[in-house]
N, CA and C atoms as an extended XYZ file, in Angstrom:
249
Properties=species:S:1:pos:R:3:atomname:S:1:resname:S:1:resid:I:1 pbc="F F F"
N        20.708       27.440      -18.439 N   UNK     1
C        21.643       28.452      -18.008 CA  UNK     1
C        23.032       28.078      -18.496 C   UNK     1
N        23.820       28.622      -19.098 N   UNK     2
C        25.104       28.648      -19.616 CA  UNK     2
C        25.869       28.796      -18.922 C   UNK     2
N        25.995       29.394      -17.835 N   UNK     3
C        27.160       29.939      -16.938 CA  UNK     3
C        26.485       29.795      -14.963 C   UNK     3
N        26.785       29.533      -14.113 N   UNK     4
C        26.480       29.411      -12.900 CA  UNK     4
C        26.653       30.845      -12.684 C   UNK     4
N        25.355       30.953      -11.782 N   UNK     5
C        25.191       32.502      -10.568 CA  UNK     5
C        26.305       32.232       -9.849 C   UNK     5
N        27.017       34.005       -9.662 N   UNK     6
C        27.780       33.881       -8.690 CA  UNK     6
C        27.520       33.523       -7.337 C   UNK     6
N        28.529       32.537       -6.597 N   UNK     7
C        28.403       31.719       -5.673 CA  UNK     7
C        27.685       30.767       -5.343 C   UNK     7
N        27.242       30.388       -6.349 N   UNK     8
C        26.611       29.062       -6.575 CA  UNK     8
C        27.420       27.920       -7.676 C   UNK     8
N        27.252       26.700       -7.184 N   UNK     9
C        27.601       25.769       -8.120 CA  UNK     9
C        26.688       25.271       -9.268 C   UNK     9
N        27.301       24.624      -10.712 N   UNK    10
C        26.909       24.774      -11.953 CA  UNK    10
C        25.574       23.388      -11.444 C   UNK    10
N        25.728       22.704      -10.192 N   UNK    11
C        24.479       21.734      -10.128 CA  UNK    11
C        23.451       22.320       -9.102 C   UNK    11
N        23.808       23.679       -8.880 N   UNK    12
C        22.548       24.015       -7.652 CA  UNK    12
C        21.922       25.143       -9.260 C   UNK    12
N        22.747       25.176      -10.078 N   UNK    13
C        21.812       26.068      -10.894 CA  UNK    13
C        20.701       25.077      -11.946 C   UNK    13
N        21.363       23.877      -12.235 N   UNK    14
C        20.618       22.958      -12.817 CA  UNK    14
C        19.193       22.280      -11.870 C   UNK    14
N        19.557       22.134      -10.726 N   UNK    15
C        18.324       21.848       -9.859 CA  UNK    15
C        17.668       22.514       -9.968 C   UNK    15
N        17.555       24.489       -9.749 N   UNK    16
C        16.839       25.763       -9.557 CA  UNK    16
C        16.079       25.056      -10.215 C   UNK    16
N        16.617       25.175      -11.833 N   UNK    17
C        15.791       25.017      -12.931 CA  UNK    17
C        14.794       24.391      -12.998 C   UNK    17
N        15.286       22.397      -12.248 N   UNK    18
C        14.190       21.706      -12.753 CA  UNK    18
C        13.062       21.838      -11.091 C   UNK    18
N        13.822       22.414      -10.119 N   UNK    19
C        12.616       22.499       -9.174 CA  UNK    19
C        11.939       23.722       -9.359 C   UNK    19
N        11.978       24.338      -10.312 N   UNK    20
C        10.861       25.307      -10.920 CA  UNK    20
C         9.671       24.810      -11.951 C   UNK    20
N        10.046       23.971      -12.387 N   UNK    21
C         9.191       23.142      -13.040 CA  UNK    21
C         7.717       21.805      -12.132 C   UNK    21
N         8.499       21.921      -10.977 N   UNK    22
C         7.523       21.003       -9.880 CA  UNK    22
C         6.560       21.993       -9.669 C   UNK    22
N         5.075       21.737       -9.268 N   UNK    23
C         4.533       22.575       -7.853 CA  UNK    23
C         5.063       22.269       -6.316 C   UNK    23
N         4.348       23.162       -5.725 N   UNK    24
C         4.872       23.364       -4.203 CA  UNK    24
C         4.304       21.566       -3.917 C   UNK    24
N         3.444       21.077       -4.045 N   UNK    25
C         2.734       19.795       -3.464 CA  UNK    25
C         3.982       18.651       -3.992 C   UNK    25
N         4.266       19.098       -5.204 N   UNK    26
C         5.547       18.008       -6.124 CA  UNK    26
C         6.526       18.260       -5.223 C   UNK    26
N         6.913       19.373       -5.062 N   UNK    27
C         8.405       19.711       -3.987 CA  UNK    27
C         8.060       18.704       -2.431 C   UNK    27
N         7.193       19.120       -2.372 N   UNK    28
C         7.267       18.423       -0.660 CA  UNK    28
C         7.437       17.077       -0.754 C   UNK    28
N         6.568       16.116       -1.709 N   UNK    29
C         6.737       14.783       -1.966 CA  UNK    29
C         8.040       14.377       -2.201 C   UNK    29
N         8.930       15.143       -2.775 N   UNK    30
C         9.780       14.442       -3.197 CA  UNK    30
C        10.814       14.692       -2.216 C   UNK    30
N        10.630       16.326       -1.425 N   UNK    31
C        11.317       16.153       -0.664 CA  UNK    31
C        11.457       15.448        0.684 C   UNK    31
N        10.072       15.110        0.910 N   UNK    32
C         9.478       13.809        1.828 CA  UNK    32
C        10.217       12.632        1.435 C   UNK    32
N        10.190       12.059       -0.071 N   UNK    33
C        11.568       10.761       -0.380 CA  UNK    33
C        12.466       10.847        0.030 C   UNK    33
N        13.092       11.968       -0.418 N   UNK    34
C        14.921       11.681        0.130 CA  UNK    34
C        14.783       12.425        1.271 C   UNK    34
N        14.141       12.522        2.597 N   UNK    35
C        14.548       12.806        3.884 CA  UNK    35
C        14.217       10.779        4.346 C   UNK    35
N        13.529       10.174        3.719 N   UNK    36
C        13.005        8.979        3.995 CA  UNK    36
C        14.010        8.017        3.984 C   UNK    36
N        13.716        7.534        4.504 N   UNK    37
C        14.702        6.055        5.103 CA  UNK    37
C        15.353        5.093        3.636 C   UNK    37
N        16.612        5.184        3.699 N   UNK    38
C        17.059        3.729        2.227 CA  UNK    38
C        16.121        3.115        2.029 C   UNK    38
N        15.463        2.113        2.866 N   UNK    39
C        14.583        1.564        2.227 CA  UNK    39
C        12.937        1.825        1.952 C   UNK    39
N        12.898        2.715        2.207 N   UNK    40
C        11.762        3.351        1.383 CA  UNK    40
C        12.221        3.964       -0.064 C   UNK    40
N        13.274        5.049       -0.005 N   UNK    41
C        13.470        4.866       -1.227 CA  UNK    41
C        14.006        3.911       -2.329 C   UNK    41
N        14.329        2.883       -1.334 N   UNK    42
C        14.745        1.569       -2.910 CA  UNK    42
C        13.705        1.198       -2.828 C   UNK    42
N        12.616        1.011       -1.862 N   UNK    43
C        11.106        0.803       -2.774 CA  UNK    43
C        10.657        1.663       -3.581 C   UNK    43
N        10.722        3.042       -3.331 N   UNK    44
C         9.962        3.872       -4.313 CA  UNK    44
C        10.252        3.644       -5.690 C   UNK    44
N        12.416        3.705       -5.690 N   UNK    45
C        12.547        3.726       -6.602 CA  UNK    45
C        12.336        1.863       -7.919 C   UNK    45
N        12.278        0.890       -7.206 N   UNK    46
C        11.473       -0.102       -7.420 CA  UNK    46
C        10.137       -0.277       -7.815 C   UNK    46
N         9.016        0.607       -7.489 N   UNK    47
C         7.934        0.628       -7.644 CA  UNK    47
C         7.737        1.635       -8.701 C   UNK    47
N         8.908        2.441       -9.187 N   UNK    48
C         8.991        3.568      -10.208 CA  UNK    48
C         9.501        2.507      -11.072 C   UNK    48
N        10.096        1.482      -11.284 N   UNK    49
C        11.176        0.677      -12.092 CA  UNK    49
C        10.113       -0.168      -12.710 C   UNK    49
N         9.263       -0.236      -12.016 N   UNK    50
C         8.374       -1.620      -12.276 CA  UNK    50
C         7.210       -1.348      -13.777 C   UNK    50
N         6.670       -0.044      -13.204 N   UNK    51
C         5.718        0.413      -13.892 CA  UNK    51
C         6.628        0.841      -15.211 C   UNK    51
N         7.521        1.135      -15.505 N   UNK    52
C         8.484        1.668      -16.781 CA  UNK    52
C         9.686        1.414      -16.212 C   UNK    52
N        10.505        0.760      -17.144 N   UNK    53
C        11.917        0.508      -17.254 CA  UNK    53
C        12.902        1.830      -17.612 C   UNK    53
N        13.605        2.424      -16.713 N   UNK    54
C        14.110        3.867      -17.455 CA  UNK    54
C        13.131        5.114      -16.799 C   UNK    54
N        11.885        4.987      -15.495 N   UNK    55
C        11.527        5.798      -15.494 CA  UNK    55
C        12.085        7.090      -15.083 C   UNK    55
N        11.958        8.095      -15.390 N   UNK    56
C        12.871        9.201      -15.714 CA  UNK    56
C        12.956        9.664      -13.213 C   UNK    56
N        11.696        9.712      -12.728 N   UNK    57
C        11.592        9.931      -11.262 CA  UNK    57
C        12.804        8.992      -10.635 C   UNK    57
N        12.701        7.338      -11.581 N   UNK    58
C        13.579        5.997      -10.780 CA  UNK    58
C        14.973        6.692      -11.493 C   UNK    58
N        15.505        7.253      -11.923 N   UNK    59
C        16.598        7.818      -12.869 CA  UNK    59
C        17.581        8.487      -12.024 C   UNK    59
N        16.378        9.367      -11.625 N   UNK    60
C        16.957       10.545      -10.894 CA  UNK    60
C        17.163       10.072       -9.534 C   UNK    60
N        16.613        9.102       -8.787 N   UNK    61
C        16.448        9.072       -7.400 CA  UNK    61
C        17.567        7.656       -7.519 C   UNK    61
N        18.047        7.082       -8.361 N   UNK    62
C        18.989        6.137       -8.059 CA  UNK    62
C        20.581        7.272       -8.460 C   UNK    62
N        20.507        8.362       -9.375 N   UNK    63
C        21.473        9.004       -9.585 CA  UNK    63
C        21.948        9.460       -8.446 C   UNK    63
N        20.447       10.201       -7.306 N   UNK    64
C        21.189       10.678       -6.029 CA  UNK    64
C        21.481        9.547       -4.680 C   UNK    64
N        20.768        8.959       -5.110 N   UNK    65
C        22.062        7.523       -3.823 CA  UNK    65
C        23.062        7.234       -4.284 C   UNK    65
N        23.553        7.352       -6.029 N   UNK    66
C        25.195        7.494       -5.908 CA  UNK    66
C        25.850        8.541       -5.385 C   UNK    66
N        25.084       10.087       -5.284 N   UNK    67
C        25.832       10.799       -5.000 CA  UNK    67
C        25.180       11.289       -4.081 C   UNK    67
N        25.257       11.402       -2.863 N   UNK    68
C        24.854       11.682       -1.708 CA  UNK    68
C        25.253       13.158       -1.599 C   UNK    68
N        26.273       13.856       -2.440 N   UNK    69
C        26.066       15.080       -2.012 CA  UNK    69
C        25.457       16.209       -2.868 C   UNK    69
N        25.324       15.507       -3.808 N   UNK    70
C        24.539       15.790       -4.863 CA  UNK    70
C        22.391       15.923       -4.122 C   UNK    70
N        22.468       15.030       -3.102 N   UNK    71
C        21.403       14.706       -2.740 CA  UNK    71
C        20.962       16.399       -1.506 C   UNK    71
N        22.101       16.251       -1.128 N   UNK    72
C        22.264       17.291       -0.176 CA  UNK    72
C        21.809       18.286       -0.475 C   UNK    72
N        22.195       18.627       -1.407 N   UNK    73
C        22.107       19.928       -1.931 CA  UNK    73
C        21.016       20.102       -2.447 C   UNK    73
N        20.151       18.936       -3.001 N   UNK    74
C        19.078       19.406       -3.464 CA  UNK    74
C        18.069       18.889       -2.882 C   UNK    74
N        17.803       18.694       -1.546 N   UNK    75
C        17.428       18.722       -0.244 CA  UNK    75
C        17.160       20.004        0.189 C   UNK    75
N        18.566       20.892        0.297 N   UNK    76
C        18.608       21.873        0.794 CA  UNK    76
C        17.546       23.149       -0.224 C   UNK    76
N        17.814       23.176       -1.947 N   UNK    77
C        17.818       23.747       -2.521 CA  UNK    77
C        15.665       23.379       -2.259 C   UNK    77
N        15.496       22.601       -2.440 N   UNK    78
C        13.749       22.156       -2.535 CA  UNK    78
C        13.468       22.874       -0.834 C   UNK    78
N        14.072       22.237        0.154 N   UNK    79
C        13.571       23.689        1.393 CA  UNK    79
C        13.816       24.776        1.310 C   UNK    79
N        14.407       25.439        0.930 N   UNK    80
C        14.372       26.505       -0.228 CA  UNK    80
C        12.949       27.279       -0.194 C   UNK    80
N        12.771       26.491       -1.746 N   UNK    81
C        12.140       26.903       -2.360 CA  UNK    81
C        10.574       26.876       -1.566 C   UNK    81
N        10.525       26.037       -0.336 N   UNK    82
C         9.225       26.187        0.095 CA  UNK    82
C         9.213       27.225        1.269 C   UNK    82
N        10.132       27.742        1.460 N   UNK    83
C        10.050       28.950        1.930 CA  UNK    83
C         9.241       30.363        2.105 C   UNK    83
């Protein structure tokens, strides 16, 4: 997408995107991670690190513990979609 939907921000349109690409079973899992406790996800994302260096799941899930509101939102955006 080139341009953000009105009233939406240019990272809730980039999420749409890639949580259209999950199934409904992929959405819940992951949205099961990030409702999950820090240290489950620094294991997950550890146990994603281990098997491949750079794995693209450990990528994304250490990108959103820097940005916690980044996380938010696409929290919100994956309940959403199971709507």
């Amino acid at each position: 997408m080139d341009k953000p939907s009105f009233g939406r921000l240019p990272i809730e349109d980039r999420f749409l995107a890639a949580i259209e690409l999950f199934e409904p079973a992929a959405r819940v899992e992951l949205l099961t991670v990030l409702a999950s406790s820090d240290v489950v996800r620094a294991d997950l994302i550890r146990q994603f690190w281990e098997r491949q260096e750079g794995h693209p799941m450990a990528e994304l899930l250490m990108d959103l513990e820097a940005d916690r509101a980044a996380q938010a939102v696409l929290v919100g955006l994956l309940w959403g979609s199971l709507q």
